[in-house]
N, C-alpha and C positions, 0 to 999 in steps of 0.2 A: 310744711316742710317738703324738700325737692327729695325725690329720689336720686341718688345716683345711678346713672345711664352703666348699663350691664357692657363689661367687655365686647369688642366685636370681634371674636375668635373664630373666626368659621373650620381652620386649620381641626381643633376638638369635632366636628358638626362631619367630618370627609366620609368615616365610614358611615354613616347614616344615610349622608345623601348619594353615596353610591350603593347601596344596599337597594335605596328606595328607585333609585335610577334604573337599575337593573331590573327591579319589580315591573318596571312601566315597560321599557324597554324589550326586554327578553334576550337582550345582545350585547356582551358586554365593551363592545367597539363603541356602540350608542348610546351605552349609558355614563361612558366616559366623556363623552361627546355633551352629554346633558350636563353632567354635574360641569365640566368645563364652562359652557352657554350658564349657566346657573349663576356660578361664582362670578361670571364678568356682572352681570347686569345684577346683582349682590353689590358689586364693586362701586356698580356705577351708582347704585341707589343709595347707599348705605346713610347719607345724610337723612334718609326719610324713616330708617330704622330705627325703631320709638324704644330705648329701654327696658320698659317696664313689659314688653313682651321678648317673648321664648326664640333667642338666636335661630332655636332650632323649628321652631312651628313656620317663623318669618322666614329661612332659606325653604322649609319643603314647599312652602306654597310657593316661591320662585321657581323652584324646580319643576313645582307641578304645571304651573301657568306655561313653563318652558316649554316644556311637553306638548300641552294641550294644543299652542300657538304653532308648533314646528307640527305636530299631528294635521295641525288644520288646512296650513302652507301645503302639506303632502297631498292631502286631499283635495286640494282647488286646484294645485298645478293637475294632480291626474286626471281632474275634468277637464281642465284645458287642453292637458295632451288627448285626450279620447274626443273631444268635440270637434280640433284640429287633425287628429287624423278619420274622423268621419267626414270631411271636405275634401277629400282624395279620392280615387278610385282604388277600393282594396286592392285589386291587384291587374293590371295589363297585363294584357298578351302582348307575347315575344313575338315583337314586327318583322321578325326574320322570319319565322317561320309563311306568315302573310305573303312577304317579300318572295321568297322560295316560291311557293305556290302559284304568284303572280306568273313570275320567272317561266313556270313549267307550261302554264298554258298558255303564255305567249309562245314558246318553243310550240309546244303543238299546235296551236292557230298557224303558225309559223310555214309550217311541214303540210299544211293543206292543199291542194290546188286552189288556185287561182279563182277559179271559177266560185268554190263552196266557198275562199276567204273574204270575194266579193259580196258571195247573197248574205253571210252570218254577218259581218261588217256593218250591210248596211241595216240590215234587220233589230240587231242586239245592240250594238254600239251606236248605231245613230237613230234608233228609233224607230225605220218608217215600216207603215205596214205593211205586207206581202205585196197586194196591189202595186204600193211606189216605188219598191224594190224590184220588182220585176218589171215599169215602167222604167223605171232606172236604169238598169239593165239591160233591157229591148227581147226581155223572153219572157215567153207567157209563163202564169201564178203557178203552173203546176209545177214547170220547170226550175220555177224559183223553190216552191216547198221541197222538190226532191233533193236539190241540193241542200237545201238546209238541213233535210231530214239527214244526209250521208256525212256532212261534215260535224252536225252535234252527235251524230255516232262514231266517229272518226276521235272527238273528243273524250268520249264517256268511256270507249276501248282503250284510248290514252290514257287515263284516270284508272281504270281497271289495271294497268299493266298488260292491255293484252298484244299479241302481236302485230293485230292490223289498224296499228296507232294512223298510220297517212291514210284509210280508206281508201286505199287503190284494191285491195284482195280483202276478195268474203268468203266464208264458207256457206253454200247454199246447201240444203239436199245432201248434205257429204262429200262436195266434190268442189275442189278451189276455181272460181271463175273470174276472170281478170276484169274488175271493175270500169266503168268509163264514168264519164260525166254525167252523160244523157239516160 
């Protein structure tokens, strides 16, 4: 003899399955969210809802599977988003400030003579060694290193803030002497 198939009243089953929603949940924005996601795929299945079992045992395991399936979504996308933001660089520097900086010691290369922007020139920016710089030039190595030596201090006092940024005035001994080239 057949059984008859048990009502499909889910409508009696509401406060349960929000009860049991909020248990999983802890929020009750989400667990309205759940038992909502619940009752459709309830809906959708219902031809597969056998009778002779429990309305209410067959919607909590939909609810619960809902849970577990939307828990699991939550957890692969955050790998995903932690894997894709590990292919980035946590954070740049602010290319302004780079840019500035650029800025400042072109101004001071700038403000140099002539003479020290040609030894540091060729020395720094194109490489060559003292010897080809001061063959380059047509003045002998010593006079190429002093110059260099006046203009990377003419820099390092720029950088400092201090007053003899061009390297024309030094303080020697205590007493100001008007710088030359030579």
């Amino acid at each position: 003899m057949m059984r008859p198939k048990a009502p499909f009243d889910v409508l009696s089953q509401l406060a349960a399955l929000r009860r049991y929603a909020r248990s999983l949940t802890r929020d009750e924005s989400d667990a309205e969210d759940l038992v909502h996601d619940t009752l459709v795929r309830a809906y959708e299945k219902r031809d597969s809802f056998a009778g002779e079992r429990s309305l209410r045992v067959w919607l909590m395991t939909i609810l619960h599977n809902v849970f577990v399936d939307g828990h699991r979504a939550r957890k692969a996308e955050d790998r995903r988003a932690a894997a894709l933001a590990g292919l980035h660089e946590e954070a740049a520097a602010a290319p302004q400030e780079a840019h500035v900086r650029l800025a400042d010691v072109q101004r001071a290369f700038m403000t140099l003579p002539e003479e020290q922007r040609a030894a540091l020139h060729l020395v720094v920016v194109e490489g060559l060694s003292y010897g080809e710089a001061a063959r380059a030039l047509g003045i002998p190595p010593g006079t190429l290193m002093s110059r260099l030596s006046r203009a990377r201090a003419a820099l390092r006092a720029g950088e400092d803030g201090a007053a003899a940024a061009r390297g024309h005035l030094r303080i020697v001994g205590g007493a100001i002497v008007g710088g030359t080239d030579e």
